[in-house]
N, C-alpha and C positions, 0 to 999 in steps of 0.2 A: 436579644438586642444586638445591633449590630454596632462596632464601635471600630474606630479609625486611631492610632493616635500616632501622632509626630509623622506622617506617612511623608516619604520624600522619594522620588524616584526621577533620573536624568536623562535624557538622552544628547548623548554629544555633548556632555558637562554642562547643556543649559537643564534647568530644573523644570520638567513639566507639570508636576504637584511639589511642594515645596512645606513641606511640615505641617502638614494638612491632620488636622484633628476634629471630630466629629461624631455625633451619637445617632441612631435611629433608633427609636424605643420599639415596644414590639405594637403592633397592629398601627402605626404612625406613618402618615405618606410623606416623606421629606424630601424636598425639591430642592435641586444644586441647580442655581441659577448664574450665568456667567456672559460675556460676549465668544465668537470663535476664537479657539486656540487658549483660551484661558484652561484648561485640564479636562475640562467635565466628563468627555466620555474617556479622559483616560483613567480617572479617578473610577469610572463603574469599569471598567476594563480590570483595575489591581482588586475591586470585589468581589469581581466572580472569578479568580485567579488563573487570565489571560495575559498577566502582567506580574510580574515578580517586583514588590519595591526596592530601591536599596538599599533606605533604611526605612524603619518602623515599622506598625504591627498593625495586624487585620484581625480580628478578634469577633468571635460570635457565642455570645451570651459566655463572656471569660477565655472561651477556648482559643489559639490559638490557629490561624487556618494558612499558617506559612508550608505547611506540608499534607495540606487538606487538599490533590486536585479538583481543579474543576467540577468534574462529573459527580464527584461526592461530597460540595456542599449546600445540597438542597435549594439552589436559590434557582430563577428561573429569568432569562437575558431576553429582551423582548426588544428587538433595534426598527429603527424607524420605516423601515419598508415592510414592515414585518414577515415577511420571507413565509410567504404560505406556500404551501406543496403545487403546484398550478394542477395535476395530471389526479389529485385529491379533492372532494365534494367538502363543503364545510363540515360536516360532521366528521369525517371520516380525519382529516385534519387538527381538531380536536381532541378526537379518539388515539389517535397518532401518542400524546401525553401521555393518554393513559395506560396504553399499550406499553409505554418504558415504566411510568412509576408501578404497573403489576409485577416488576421484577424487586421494587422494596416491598409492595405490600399487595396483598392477594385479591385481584379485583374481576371478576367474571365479565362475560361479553352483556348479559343485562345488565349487570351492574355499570359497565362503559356508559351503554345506551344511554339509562338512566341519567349520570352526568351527564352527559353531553348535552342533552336536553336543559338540564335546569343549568349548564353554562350558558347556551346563547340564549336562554331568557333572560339569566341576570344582564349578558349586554345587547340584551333588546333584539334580538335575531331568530323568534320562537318562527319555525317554517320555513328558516334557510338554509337546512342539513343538508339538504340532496344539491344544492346549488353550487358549480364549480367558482373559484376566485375569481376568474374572468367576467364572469357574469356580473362580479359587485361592484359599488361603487368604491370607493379611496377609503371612507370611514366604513363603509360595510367592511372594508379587508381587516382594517386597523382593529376594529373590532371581534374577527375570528381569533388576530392572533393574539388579542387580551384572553381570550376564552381559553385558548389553547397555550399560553403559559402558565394562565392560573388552573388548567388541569390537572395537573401534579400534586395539589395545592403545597406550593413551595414554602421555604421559612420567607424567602423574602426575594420577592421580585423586583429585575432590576429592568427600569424603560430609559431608552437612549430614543431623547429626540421623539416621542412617540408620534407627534403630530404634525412634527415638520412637513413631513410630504405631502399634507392636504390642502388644499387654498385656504383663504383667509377666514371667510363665511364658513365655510364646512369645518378650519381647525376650531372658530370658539364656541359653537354648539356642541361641537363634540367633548370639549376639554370641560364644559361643565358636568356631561354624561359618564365621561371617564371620572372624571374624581367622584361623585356618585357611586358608579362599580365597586372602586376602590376599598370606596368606606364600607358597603354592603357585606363585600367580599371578608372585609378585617384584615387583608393579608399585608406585611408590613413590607413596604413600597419605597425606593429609591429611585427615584425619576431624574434624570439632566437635562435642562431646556435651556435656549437661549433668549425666549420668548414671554415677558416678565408675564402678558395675562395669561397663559401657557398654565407657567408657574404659581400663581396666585389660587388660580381655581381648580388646582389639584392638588394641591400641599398644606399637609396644616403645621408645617415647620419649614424656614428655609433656610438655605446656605449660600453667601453668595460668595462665588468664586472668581478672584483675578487675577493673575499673570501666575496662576498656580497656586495662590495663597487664598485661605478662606480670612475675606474683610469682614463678615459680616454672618451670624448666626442669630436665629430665633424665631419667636411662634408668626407666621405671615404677616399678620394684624402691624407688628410691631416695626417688623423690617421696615412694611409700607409705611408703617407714622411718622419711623424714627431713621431715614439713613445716617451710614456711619459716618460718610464724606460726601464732600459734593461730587465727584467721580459716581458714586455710588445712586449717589440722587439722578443724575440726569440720567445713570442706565436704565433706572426702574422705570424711567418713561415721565420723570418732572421736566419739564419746559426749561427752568433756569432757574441761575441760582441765586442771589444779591446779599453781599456782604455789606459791613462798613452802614456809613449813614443810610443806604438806599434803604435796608436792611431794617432799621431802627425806625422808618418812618412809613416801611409798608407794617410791621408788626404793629405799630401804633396804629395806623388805620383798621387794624383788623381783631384791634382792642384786645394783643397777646403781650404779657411781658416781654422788653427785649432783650436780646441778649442773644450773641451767636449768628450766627449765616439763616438765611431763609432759604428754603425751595419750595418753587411753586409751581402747581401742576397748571395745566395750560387753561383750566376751567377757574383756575383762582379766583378772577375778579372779572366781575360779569357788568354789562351795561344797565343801568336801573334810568340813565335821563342822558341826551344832549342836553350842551352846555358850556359855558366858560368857563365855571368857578364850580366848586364843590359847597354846599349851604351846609354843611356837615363834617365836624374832623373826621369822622369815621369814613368819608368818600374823599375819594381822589379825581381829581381833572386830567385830563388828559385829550391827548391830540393821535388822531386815528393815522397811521401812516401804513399801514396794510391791510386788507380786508378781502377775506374767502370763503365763498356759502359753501356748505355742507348739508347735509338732509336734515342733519338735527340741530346745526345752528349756524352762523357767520364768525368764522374766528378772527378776530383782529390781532393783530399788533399795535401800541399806542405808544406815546411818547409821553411820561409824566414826571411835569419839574420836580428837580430832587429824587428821582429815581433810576431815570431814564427808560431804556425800552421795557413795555410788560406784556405781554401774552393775553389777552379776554376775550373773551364770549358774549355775541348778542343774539336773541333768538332768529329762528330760522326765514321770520315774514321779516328782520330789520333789511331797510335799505341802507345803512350806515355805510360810508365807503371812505378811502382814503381823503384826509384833509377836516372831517368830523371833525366839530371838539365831542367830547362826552364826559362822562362821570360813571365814576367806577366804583364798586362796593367790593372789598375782600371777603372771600368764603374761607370762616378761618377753620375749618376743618379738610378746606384743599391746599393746604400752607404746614411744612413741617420745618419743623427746625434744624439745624445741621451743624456741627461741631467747626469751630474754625481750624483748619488746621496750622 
């Protein structure tokens, strides 16, 4: 297990991690989630010990890895370009890994073969050995150099950004295949994204990281239900947040105890009727003041008394358009609650 505690380290007296504490259990993929310059990849940076803290401790399963270089703590650094050998065939690439860990442990050129193989099946690549990197696409690359980190098979592999450099379409098809890999693999995984669905569908623990400090620790599920602040809520990607009375009379619509701040994700409250009045306490009225198709629906902006502005959804055939009145229904499982601060 890999564990963090009190980690602080500065450059120029500002603090780039800032008493950063943190576990990864062993076979657990835990995802550091943050905006740029919040620490992330300098925090996998003092991991794999290309960084020296200035104060606190890096510890693996108790030991101590202040005097552990790099090259000897078995973890395996996987950065977002994934830096394949261009003048090297995928296989050979691969093999490249296993080539260094036969100097821990005793591994024959069948024996390579044989990995290598059952590596690019696990990430989907069975009959792309002889193919040089130029030839692939962006996730075909991204994909060799999962294969060829996890050929050593390390204690614990670290991905910076793994996805970033693939377009939008191509990164979340892949980010469900990679966390897939991941789990298959068992190998206990420390990932840094800045890209919350990134995050979500690769980690079954998260951390989220801002201005150096960890706000926010726990199993995915939860982060998402429960932000710690509302800072925290609009980064995971909720629409807004509403305190105070707005607060107490969309929770009342949405038939939740009240109490505390709301945020609510941009699918919260969906159009069921035009209309003037709500026949219903549990629906709200409202007056349409922005409106934009999408494939999968029309999102609006509305204006509703005692609330003010809210974010909804109407299906993808609605002609609804600015100056509508409508009616609104709260989805209260896209509604979280949020601590005041």
């Amino acid at each position: 297990m890999l564990r963090l505690d009190d980690v602080t380290l500065r450059y120029d007296d500002e603090p780039a991690l800032d008493r950063v504490t943190l576990g990864v259990p062993d076979g657990a993929v835990v995802g550091v989630l943050g905006p740029s310059g919040c620490g992330k990849s300098t925090l996998l940076r003092v991991v794999a010990g290309l960084e020296r803290p200035d104060t606190g401790r890096v510890r693996w399963d108790d030991r101590d890895l202040a005097r552990v270089p790099t090259h000897k703590r078995g973890f395996a650094l996987m950065f977002q370009d994934g830096q394949l050998f261009a003048h090297l065939t995928v296989a050979a690439n691969v093999a490249y890994a296993l080539k260094v860990a036969r100097r821990r442990a005793r591994v024959g050129r069948r024996g390579r073969a044989a990995r290598v193989e059952e590596l690019l099946a696990l990430v989907g690549l069975e009959g792309f050995g002889h193919r040089l990197p130029a030839s692939l696409s962006g996730g075909e690359r991204q994909r060799v150099a999962l294969a060829r980190a996890l050929a050593g098979s390390p204690r614990l592999l670290l991905l910076d950004e793994p996805l970033s450099a693939l377009d939008t379409g191509l990164r979340e098809r892949l980010a469900g295949d990679l966390g897939r890999i991941l789990r298959e693999a068992g190998t206990t995984t420390l990932v840094v994204t800045h890209d919350q669905e990134e995050a979500f569908a690769l980690s079954d623990r998260l951390v989220l990281l801002r201005a150096g400090r960890v706000v926010q620790e726990g199993p995915a599920a939860e982060v998402w239900s429960g932000p710690a602040d509302a800072t925290t809520a609009l980064f995971l990607g909720y629409a807004r947040v509403l305190d105070g009375d707005p607060a107490v009379r969309l929770l009342r619509a949405a038939d939740l105890e009240p109490g505390g701040a709301v945020a609510l994700r941009r699918s919260a409250l969906e159009v069921v009727d035009e209309g003037t009045s709500a026949p219903d306490p549990e629906l709200l009225a409202g007056r349409v003041v922005e409106a934009r198709a999408t494939p999968d629906q029309v999102r609006l902006v509305a204006v509703v008394p005692g609330i003010g502005e809210v974010d909804a959804v109407a299906p993808p055939s609605s002609t609804i358009g600015p100056g509508a009145r409508v009616v609104l229904r709260v989805e209260p499982s896209r509604v979280a609650r949020v601590p005041v601060a």
